[in-house]
C-alpha positions in Angstrom: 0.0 0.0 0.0 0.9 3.6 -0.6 -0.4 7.0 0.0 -1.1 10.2 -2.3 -1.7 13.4 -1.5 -4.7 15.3 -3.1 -5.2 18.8 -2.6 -9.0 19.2 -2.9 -10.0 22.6 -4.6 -13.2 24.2 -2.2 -14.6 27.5 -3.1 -17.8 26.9 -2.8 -19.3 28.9 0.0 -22.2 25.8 0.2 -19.7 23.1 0.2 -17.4 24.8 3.0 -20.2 25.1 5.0 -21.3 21.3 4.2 -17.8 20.0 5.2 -17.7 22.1 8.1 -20.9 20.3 9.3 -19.7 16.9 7.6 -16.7 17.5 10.4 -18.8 18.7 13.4 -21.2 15.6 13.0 -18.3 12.9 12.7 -16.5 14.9 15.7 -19.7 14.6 18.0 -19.7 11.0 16.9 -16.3 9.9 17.7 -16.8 12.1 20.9 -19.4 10.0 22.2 -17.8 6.7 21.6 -14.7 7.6 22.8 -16.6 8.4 26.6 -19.0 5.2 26.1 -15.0 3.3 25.8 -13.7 5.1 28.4 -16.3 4.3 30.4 -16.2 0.5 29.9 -12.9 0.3 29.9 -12.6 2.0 33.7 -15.4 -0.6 34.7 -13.0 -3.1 32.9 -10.6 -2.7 35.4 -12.8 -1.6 38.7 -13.8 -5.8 37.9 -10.7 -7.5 39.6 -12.8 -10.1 40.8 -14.8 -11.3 38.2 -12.0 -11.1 35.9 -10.3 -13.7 38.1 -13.2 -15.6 38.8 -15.0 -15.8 35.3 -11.9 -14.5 33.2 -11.0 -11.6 31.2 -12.6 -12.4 27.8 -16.3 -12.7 29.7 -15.7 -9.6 31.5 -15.4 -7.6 28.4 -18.2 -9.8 26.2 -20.4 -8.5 29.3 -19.4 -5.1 28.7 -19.4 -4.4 24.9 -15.6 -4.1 24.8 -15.1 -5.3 21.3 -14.8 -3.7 18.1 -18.8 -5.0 17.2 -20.1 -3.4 20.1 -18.3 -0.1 19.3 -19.7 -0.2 15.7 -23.6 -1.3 17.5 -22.9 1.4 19.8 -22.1 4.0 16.9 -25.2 3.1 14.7 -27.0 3.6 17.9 -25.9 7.2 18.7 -26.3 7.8 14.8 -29.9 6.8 14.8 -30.9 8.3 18.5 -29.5 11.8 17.5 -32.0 13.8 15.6 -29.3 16.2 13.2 -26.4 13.5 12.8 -28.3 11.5 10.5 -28.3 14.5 7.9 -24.6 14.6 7.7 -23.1 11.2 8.3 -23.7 7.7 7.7 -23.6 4.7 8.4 -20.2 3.0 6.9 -18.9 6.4 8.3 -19.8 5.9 11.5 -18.7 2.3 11.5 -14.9 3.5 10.5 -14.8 5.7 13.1 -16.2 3.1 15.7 -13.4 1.1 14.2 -10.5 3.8 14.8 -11.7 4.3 18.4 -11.1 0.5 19.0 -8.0 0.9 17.5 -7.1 2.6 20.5 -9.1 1.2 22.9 -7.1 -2.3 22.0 -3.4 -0.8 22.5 -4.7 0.3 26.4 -6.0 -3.7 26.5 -3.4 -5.5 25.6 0.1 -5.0 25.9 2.2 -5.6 22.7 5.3 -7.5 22.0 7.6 -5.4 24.9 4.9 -5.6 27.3 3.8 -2.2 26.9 0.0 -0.2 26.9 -1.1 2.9 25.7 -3.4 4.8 27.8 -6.9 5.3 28.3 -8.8 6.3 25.3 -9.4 10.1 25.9 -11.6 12.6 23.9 -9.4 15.3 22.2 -10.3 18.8 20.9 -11.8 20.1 17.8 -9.7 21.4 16.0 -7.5 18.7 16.9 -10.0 16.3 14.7 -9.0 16.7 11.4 -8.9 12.7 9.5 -12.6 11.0 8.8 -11.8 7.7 7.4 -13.1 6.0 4.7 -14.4 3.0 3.5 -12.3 0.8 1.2 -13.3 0.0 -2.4 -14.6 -3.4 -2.9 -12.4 -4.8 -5.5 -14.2 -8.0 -6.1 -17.8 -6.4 -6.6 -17.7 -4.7 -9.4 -18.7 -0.8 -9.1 -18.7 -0.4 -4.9 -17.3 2.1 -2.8 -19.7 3.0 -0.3 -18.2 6.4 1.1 -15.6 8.9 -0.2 -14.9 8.0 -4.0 -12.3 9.3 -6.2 -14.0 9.5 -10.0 -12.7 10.6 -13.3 -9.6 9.7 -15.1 -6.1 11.4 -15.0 -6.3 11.6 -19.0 -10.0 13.2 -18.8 -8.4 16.0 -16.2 -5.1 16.8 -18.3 -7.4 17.0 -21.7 -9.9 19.6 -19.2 -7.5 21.6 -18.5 -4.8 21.7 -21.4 -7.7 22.7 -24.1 -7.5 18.8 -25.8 -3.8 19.2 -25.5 -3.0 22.5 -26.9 -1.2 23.9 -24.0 0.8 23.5 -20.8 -1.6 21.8 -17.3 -3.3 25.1 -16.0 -5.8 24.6 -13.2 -7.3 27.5 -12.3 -7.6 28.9 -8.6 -11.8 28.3 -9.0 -11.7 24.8 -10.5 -15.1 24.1 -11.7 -17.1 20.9 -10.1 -17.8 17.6 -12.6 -21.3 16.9 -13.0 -23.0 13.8 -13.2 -22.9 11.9 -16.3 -26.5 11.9 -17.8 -28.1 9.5 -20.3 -28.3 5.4 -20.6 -25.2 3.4 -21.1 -25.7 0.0 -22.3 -24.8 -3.0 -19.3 -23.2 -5.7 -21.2 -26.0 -8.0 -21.3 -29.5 -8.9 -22.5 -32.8 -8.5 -21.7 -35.4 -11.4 -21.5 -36.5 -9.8 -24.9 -32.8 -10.3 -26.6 -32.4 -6.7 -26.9 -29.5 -4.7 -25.1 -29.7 -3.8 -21.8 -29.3 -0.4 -20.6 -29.0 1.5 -17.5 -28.7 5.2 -15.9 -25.2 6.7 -15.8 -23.9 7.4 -13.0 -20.2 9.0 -11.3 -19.2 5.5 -12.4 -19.1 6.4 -15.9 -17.1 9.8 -15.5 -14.1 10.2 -17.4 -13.3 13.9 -17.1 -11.4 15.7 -14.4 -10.6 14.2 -11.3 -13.2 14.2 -8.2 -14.2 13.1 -4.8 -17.4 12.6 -4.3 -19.5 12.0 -1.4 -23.1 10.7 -1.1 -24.4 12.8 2.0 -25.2 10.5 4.2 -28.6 8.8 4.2 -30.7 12.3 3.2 -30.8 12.1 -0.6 -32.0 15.4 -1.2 -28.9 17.2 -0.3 -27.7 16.0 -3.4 -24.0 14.6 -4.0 -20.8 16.4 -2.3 -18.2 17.1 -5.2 -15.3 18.2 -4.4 -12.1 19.2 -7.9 -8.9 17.3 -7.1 -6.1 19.8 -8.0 -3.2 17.7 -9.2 0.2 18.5 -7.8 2.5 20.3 -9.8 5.8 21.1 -10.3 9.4 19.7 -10.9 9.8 15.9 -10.9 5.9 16.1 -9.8 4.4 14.7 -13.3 6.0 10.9 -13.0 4.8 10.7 -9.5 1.3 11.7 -10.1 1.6 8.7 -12.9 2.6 6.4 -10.9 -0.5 6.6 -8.5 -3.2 7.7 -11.1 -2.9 5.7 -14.0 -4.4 2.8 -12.8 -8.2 3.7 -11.7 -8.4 -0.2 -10.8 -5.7 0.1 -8.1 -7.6 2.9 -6.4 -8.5 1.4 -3.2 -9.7 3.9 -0.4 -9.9 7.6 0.1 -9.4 9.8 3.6 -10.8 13.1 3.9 -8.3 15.5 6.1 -8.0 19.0 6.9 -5.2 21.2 8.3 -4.9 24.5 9.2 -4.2 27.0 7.3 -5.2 31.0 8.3 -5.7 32.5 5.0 -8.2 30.0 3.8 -11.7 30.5 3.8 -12.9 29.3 7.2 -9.5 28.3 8.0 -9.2 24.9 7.0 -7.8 23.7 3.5 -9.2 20.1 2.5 -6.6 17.2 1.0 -7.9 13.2 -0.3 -5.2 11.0 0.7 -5.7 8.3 -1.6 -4.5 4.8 -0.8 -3.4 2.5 -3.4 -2.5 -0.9 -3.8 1.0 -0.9 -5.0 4.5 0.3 -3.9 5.4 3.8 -3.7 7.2 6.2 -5.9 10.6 6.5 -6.1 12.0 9.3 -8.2 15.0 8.1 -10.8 17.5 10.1 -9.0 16.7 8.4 -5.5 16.6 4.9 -6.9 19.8 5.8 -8.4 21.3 6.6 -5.4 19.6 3.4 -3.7 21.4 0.9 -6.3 24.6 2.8 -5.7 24.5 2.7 -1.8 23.5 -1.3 -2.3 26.4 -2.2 -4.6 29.3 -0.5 -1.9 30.8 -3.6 0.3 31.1 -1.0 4.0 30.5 -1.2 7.2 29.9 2.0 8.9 28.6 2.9 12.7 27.0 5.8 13.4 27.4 8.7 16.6 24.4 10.4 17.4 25.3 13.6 19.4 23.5 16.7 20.9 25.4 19.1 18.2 26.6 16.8 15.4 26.0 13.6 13.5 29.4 11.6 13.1 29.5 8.4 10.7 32.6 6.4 10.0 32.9 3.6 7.6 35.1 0.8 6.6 35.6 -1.9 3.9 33.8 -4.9 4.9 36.4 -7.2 5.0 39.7 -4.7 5.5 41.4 -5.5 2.4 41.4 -2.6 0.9 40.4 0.9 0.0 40.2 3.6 3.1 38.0 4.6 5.6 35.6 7.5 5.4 34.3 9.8 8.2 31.6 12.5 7.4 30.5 15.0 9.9 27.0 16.8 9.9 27.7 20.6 11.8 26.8 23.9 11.8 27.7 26.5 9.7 27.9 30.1 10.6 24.9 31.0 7.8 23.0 28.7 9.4 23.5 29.9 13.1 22.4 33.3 12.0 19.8 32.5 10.5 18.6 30.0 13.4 19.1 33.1 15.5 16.6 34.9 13.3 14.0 32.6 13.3 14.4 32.1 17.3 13.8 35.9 16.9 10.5 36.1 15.3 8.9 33.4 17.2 9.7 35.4 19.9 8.6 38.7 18.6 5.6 36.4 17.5 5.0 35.1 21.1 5.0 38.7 22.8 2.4 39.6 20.0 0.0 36.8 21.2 0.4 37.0 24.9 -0.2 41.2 24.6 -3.4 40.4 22.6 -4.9 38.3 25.4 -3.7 40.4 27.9 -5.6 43.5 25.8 -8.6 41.5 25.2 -8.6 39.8 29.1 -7.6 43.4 31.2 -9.4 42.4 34.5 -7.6 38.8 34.8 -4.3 40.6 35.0 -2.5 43.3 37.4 -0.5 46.0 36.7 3.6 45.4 36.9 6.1 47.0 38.9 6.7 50.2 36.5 2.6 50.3 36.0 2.1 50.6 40.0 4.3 52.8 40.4 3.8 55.2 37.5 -0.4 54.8 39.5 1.1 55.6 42.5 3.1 58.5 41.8 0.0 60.3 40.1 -2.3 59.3 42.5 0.4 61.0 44.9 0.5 64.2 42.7 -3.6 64.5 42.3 -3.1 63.7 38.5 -6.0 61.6 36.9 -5.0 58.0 37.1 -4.2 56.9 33.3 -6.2 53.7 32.0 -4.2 50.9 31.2 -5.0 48.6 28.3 -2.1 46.1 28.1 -1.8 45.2 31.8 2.0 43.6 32.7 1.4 41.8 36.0 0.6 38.5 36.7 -2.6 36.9 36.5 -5.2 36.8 39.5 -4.9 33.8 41.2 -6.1 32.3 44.6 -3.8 31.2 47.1 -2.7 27.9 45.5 -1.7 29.6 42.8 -4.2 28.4 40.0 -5.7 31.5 38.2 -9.3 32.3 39.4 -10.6 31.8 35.8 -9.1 29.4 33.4 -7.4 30.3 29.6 -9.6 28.4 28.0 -12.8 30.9 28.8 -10.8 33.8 28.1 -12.2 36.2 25.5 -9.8 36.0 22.4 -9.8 38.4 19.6 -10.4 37.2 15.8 -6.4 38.8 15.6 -5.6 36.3 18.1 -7.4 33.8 16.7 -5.7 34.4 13.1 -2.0 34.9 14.5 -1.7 31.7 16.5 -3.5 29.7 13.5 -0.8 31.0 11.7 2.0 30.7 14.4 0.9 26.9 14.0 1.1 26.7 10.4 4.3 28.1 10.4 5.9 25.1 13.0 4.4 22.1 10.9 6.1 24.1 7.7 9.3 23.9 10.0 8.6 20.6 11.1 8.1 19.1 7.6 11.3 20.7 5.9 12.9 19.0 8.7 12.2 16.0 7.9 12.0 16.5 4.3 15.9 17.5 4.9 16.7 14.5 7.2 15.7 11.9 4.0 18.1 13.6 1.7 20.9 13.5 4.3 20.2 9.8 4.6 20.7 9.2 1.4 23.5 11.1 0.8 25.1 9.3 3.7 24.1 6.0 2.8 25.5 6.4 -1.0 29.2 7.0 0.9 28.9 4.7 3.5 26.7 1.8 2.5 23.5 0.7 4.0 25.0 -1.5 6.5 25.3 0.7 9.9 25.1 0.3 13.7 24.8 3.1 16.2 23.8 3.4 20.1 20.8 2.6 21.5 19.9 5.8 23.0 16.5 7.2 24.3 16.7 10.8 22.7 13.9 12.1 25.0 16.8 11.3 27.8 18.5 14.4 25.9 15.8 16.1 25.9 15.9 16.3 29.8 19.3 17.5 29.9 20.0 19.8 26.6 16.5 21.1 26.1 15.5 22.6 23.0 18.8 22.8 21.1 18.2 18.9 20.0 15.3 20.4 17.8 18.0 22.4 16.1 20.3 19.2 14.9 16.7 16.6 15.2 19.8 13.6 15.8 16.3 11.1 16.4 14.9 12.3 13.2 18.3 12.2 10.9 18.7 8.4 12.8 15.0 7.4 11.6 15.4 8.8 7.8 19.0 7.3 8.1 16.9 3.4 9.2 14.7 4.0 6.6 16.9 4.4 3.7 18.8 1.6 4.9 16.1 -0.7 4.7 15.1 0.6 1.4 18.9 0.0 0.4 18.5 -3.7 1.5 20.9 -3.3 4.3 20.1 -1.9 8.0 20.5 -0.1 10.8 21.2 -2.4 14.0 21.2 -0.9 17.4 23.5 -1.4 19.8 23.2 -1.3 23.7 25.4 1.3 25.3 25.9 -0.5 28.5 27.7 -3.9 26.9 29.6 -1.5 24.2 30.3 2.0 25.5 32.0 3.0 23.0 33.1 7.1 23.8 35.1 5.0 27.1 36.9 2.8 24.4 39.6 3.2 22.0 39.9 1.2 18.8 43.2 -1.0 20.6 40.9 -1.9 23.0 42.4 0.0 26.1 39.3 2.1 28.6 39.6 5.4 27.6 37.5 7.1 30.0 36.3 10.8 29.2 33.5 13.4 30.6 31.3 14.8 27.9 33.8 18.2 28.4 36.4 15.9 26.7 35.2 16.7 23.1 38.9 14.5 22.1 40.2 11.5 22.0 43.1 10.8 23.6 44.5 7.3 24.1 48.0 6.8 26.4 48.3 3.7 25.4 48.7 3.7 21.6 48.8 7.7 21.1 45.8 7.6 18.9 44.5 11.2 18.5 40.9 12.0 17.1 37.6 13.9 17.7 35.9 12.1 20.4 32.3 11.4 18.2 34.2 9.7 14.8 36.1 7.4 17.5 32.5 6.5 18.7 31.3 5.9 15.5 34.4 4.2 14.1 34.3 1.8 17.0 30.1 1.1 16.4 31.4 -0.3 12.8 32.8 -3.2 15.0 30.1 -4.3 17.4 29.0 -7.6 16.6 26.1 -9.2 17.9 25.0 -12.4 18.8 20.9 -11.5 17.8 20.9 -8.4 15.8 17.0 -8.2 17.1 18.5 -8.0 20.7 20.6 -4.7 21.6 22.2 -6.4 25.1 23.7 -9.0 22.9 26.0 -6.3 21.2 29.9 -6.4 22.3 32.5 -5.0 20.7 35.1 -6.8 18.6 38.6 -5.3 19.7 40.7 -7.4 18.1 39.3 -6.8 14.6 39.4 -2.8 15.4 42.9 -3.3 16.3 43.8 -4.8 13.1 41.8 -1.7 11.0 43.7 0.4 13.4 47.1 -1.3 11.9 46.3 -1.7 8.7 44.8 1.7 7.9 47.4 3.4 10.3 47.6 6.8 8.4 44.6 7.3 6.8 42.7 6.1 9.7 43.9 8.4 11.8 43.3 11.3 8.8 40.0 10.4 9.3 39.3 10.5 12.8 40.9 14.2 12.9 38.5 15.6 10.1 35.9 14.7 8.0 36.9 13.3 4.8 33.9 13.5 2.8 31.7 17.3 3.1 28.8 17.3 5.1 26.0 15.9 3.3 23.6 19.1 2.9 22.0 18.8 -0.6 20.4 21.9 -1.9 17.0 23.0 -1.6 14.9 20.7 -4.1 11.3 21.4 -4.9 8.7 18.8 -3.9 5.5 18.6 -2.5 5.2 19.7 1.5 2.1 19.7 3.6 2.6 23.5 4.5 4.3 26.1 2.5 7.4 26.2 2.0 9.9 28.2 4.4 13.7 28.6 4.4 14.8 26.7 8.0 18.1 25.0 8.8 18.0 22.1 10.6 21.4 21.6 12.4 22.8 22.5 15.4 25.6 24.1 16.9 29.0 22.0 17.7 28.7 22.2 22.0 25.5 22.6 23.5 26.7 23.0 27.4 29.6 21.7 30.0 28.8 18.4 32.1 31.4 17.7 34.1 29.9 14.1 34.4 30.5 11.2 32.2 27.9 10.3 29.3 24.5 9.8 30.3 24.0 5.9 29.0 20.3 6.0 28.3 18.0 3.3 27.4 14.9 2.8 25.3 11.7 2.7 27.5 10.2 -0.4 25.8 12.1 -3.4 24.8 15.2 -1.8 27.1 17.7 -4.6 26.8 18.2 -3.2 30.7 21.5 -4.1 32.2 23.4 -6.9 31.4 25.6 -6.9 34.0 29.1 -5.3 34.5 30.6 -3.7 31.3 33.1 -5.5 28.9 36.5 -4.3 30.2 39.9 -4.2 27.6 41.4 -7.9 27.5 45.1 -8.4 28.8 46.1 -10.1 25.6 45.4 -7.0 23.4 47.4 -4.7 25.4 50.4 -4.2 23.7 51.7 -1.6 25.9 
């Protein structure tokens, strides 16, 4: 299976507000199932004795906690509720019944680590934006019960290139399809021998591409269409191809929303078509795939608060040289981090003065504004009024404010700026990890798509760095980095930090200890000299395991780093003092992104603080290999010293 992107084109002013109340209805719906679950599942628990007297499964047959009595449960709300039933139906309703047991299941039962989600909660709003659809019957012909994707990509090119004449042009008011009119014939006869015929219907549309939506059981309202807008742009043609060719591998359709402030209403509307079939690979990526897949390397991988350090060697040592690559900061890019940080925070202020405008009496005046009262009341001037008040907000003696921020006032300025404010983030959030693939395969394509790298909890940085790990994103770069592995046909193992610890060891196998201040490597016993993150990752090439699947199996193989370490001697060590290849930053490429486009770095800066303590060895909250018991110290036969 793989997923495309429509952008849906809605102008209409009578099919915004339908979708709006399409939403609202399908949001009150998963509401109330998600507190029926919630519910259940609480007596689920409360039921400790007649889970252990009559067991668990007849506890939860008793209380309707299976995904048929979710679905029973939904039809029932659906028919009891006097206004859903003009927006919704049924198959709808049973999807979502189906993604609320989704969750309801992961709280249930734990999964392969012993792990469970928690209860199911009811979210916000705005935070609703995906109603799943039903999939496409493929093996009765003409069925597709909820949101349906008609036309042909041929019929929508010739629509909108005159027959051919021109260049694609889609116009910012797209007009909707209509429904085919007339009688087609069926393909068989009628009891008389003649022809049989039938009414057209969407079925039977070969023009420009549409979603189209029934309404829900009330006829009437007539059908919801909605003009696909294909994407455009460079490299953007062969892609849309590859998913829209084939109308018989067209196999179910989403409808989701984002944000988006200057929209009408505030919401812009996307299909995210599902089809049966890989993927699409551009020619330059597969290229770069084949290339990574035919290097024989070994490479491990560092994964640091400022930098990305990756070291790789020829498989089996007879040859060739190692290669280090280093991904770091550059000046340009620190300034114009700084920049950014600078208008979120001029951003910020703007928001919290607009609710302090809007909310005056939850707030008291600050230090200068007291005084500045106090000194006029002293002088028998008229006390000024004061609109943006700079004090804190009223609160009892416990400290929690006397009324809450979510029943403050907020202006439709407010309202605007932080929709935007959000917008901007997931544009930052999705150039980052748009940048983070093309890294990964620029790595991969020097180093192979055989790595191994440290099993490391990144949200345990998080609690002692903060927010400069969103600058560098070393969690994000080491998930593309897996992924491209994988699609390489080699992998990325992890290794467990306790049985390796590889910044306390040197490649002759002497305990090198260092605090994270020592940013170099220094060994005494074979004067090896190097930057203290390419050691790590030179040493991660020579972990071996004894079940890849199991990170506290890893230990590290000292006497085959010893021999690299002799046979390389020179160009090794050229390669632990500087990176040999550039750091892989490709050049801004155009491609689709779920928010527009804005101009963000994503590394970070070389040293994020001083700890005076060693490295922090974290672990992976589920599946933790844990610890296996005292660390693997340097063998007396390999000192040579």
């Amino acid at each position: 299976m793989s997923v495309i992107v429509l952008p849906l084109a809605v102008t209409d002013p009578g099919d915004l507000r339908r979708l709006d109340g399409l939403y609202g209805a399908m949001w009150s719906l998963k509401r109330a199932i998600q507190r029926d679950a919630r519910a259940k599942v609480d007596t689920y628990w409360s039921a400790f004795h007649e889970r252990n007297e009559h067991g668990a499964k007849a506890v939860r047959q008793r209380l309707g906690l299976s995904r048929e009595a979710l679905e029973r449960s939904a039809y029932k709300h659906l028919e009891d509720s006097g206004h859903l039933k003009h927006h919704a139906s049924k198959a709808l309703a049973m999807h979502i019944a189906d993604e609320v047991w989704n969750g309801v299941s992961r709280h249930l039962f734990p999964d392969a680590t012993g792990h469970r989600f928690g209860r199911p909660k009811t979210g916000r709003y705005h935070d609703f934006t995906r109603i799943p659809g039903r999939a496409r019957s493929h093996t009765t012909e003409n069925k597709w019960e909820t949101f349906r994707l008609v036309g042909t990509l041929h019929g929508h090119v010739m629509a909108y290139t005159d027959g051919g004449q021109h260049t694609l042009m889609q116009p910012r008011t797209m007009p909707k399809p209509t429904l085919p009119d007339g009688k087609v014939p069926t393909g068989k006869l009628t009891a008389a021998g003649k022809p049989g015929m039938r009414r057209a219907n969407w079925w039977d549309h070969t023009g420009p591409l549409a979603v189209v939506f029934a309404g829900g059981p009330q006829g009437k309202r007539g059908d919801l269409v909605l003009p696909v807008r294909i994407p455009q742009g460079d490299g953007q043609w062969e892609r849309v191809q590859h998913f829209l060719s084939n109308p018989l591998a067209w196999h179910k359709v989403d409808l989701v929303r984002r944000r988006k402030a200057s929209a009408p209403g505030g919401w812009v509307y996307e299909a995210h078509l599902m089809v049966i079939g890989p993927g699409y690979s551009s020619p330059a990526v597969r290229e770069m795939r084949d290339q990574a897949t035919r290097l024989d390397r070994v490479g491990g991988v560092d994964g640091n608060v400022s930098n990305l350090s990756i070291v790789s060697f020829p498989a089996q040592l007879d040859g060739g040289k190692p290669e280090s690559t280093e991904i770091t900061l550059c000046e340009d890019e620190k300034r114009l981090i700084e920049k950014q940080a600078k208008k979120r925070r001029g951003r910020a202020r703007a928001l919290e003065r607009s609710r302090r405008a809007t909310n005056a009496g939850q707030y008291g005046l600050s230090k200068k504004q007291a005084k500045r009262a106090a000194r006029r009341e002293a002088q028998g001037l008229k006390p000024k009024t004061v609109t943006v008040p700079g004090g804190a907000r009223d609160a009892r003696s416990d400290g929690v404010p006397k009324q809450a921020f979510r029943r403050d006032r907020l202006s439709v300025n407010y309202l605007t700026q932080r929709a935007r404010q959000a917008e901007h983030a997931a544009s930052i959030a999705e150039h980052r990890r748009h940048r983070a693939r093309l890294v990964a395969r620029e790595i991969i394509t020097t180093h192979g798509p055989v790595l191994v790298v440290e099993d490391c909890d990144i949200r345990t940085w998080y609690r002692l760095w903060g927010k400069r790990l969103s600058q560098t994103t070393p969690g994000m770069l080491i998930s593309a980095l897996k992924v491209e592995c994988e699609a390489a046909g080699g992998r990325l193992v992890r290794a467990s930090t306790w049985s390796t610890a590889l910044s306390q060891h040197c490649l002759c196998g002497e305990r090198v200890k260092k605090t994270l201040r020592d940013r170099e490597h220094k060994c005494i016993a074979c004067g090896l000299v190097g930057k203290r993150d390419l050691v790590s990752a030179s040493l991660a090439a020579f972990v071996r395991f004894e079940d890849v699947d199991d990170p506290k199996t890893a230990y590290l193989d000292t006497m085959l780093s010893r021999h690299a370490q002799i046979f390389y001697a020179e160009a090794l060590e050229e390669a632990l003092r500087e990176s040999t290849k550039p750091s892989p930053k490709p050049p801004r490429r155009s491609g689709r992104v779920a928010v527009p486009r804005q101009r963000r770095e994503t590394s970070a800066p070389r040293t994020a603080g001083q700890r005076n303590r060693a490295t922090p060895d974290e672990s992976r909250p589920r599946g933790h290999a844990g610890k296996p018991g005292p660390r693997t110290a340097c063998s007396p036969q390999l000192t040579l010293w």
